[in-house]
C-alpha positions in Angstrom: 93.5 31.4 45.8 91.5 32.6 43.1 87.9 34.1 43.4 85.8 31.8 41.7 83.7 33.9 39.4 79.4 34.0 39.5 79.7 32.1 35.9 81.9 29.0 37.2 79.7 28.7 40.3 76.3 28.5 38.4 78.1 26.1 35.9 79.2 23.5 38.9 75.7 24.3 39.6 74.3 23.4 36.3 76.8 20.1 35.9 75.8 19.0 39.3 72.0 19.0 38.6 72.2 17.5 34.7 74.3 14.5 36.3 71.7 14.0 39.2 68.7 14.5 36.9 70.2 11.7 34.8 71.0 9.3 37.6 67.9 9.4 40.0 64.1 9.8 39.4 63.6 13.9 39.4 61.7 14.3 42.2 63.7 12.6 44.8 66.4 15.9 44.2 66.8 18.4 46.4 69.1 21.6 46.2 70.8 19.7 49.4 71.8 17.0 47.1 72.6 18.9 44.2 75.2 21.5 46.6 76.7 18.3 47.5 77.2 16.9 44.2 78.4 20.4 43.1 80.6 20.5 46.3 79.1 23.9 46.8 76.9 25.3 49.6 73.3 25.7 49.6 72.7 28.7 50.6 74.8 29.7 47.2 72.5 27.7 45.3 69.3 29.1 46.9 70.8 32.8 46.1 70.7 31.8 42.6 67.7 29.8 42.6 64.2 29.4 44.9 63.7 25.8 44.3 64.4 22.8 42.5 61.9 24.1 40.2 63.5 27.0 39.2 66.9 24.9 38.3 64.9 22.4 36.4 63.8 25.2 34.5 66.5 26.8 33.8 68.2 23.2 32.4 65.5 23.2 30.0 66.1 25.9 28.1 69.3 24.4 26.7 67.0 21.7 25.6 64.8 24.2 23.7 67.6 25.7 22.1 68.6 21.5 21.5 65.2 21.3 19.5 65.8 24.3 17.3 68.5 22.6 15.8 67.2 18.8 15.7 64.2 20.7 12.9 67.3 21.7 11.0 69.4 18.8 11.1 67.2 16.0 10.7 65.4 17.4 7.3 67.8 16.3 4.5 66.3 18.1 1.5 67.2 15.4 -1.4 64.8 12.8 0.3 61.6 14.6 0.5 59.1 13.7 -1.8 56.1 14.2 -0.1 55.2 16.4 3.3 55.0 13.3 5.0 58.5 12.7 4.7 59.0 16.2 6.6 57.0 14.8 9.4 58.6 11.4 9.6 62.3 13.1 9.3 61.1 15.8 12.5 60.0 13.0 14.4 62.8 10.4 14.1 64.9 13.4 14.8 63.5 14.4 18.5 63.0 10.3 19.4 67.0 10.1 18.2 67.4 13.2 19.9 65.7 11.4 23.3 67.8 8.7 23.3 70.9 10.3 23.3 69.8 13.0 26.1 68.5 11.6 29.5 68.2 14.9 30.8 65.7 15.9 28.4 63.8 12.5 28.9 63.4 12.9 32.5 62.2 16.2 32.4 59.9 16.1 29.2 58.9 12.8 29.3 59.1 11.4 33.1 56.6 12.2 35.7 57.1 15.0 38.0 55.2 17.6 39.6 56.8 21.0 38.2 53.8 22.8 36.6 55.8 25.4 35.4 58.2 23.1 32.9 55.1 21.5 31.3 53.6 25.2 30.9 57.2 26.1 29.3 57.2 22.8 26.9 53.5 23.5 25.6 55.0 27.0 25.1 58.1 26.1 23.3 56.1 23.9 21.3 53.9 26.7 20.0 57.5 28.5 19.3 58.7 25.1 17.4 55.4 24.8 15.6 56.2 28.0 13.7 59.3 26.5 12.7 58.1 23.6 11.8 55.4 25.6 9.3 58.5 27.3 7.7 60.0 23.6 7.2 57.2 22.9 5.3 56.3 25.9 3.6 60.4 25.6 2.1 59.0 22.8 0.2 55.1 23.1 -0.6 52.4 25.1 -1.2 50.4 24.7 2.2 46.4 25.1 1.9 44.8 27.0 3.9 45.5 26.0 8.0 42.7 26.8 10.8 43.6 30.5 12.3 42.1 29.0 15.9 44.9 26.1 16.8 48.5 25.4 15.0 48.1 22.2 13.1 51.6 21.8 13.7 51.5 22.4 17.8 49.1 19.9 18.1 51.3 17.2 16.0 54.2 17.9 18.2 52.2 17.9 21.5 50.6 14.2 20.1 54.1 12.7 19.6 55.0 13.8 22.8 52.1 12.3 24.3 53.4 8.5 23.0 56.7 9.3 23.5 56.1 10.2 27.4 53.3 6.8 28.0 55.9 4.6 26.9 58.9 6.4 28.6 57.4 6.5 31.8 56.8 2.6 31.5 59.3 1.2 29.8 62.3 3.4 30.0 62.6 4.3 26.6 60.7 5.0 23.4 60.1 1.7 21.8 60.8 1.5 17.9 57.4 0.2 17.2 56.2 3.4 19.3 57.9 6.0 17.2 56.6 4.6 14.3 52.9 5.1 15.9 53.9 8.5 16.8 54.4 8.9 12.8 51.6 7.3 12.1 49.1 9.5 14.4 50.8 13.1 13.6 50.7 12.0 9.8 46.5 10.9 10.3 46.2 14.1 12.5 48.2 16.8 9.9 46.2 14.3 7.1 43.2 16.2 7.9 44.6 19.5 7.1 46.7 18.5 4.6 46.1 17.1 0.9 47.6 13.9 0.1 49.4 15.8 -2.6 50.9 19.0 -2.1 52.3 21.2 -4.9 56.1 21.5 -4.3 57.6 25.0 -4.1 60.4 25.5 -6.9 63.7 25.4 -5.3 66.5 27.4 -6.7 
């Protein structure tokens, strides 16, 4: 019978978790469970990883990577008009992206107690926010932004914010709620921004 290689192992591993984090509330899994689902031992998991935290953690950076491409998909260039359609096309685009991925609603969204994942998605946020910027600097001339806090972070983290009060009581993001989370980021980047902004000549 043929060895089965470090790769496969962490990818039963992986498989295993995603299904469990998609089935049951997140902090009723333990590495027990997911070794069983995964038809694997523990102790195999354990080498791998210290704690349920760590897996979690590790899920979530295919979810980062997820996000990166939901800012480039969900701007389609002949329908901006004004920055606020960049905003409204960003958001629809992670609350689409939501809907379709359970995993990444139960870890961003649900309640849990992993300090560690929150830390990681206020960091990746910062990381987005800087892509976000170059979205919007593609199309217009940007004022100057406040050099203490990204204007863009804080949109992001905002949305979030709705998106994660009315996940954790209703199930899902309501399509009255994503419309509010528009509505806030575009008061919030409002302040910064002018209601008209110079477009940038494409060629």
């Amino acid at each position: 019978m043929r060895k089965e290689k470090t790769e496969e192992k962490l990818e039963r591993i992986h498989n295993a978790a995603r299904k469990l984090v998609t089935e049951q509330n997140l902090i009723n899994i333990s590495m027990y469970d997911v070794a069983k689902e995964a038809s694997i031992a523990t102790s195999t998991i354990y080498h791998h990883y210290p704690d349920m935290e760590a897996l979690i953690y590790k899920l979530l950076e295919d979810v980062f990577l997820d996000f990166e491409r939901v800012l480039e998909t969900a701007i389609v260039p002949e329908n901006i008009s004004h920055w606020k359609d960049i905003n409204k096309m960003i958001e629809e685009g992670f609350v689409r992206y939501y809907s379709e991925n359970p995993l990444a609603q139960k870890i961003l969204l649900g309640q849990h107690i992993y300090n560690s994942v929150r830390h990681a998605d206020v960091d990746n946020d910062l990381i987005l926010a800087v892509k976000v910027e170059q979205i919007y600097r593609r199309y217009f001339i940007l004022p100057q932004l406040p050099d203490d806090v990204n204007i863009f972070a804080i949109a992001l983290q905002v949305a979030d914010k709705v998106y994660s009060m009315n996940y954790c009581e209703f199930g899902s993001i309501p399509k009255e709620m994503a419309r509010e989370a528009i509505i806030l980021t575009e008061a919030y980047l409002g302040v910064y921004l002018p209601n008209v902004l110079a477009k940038v000549k494409q060629d």
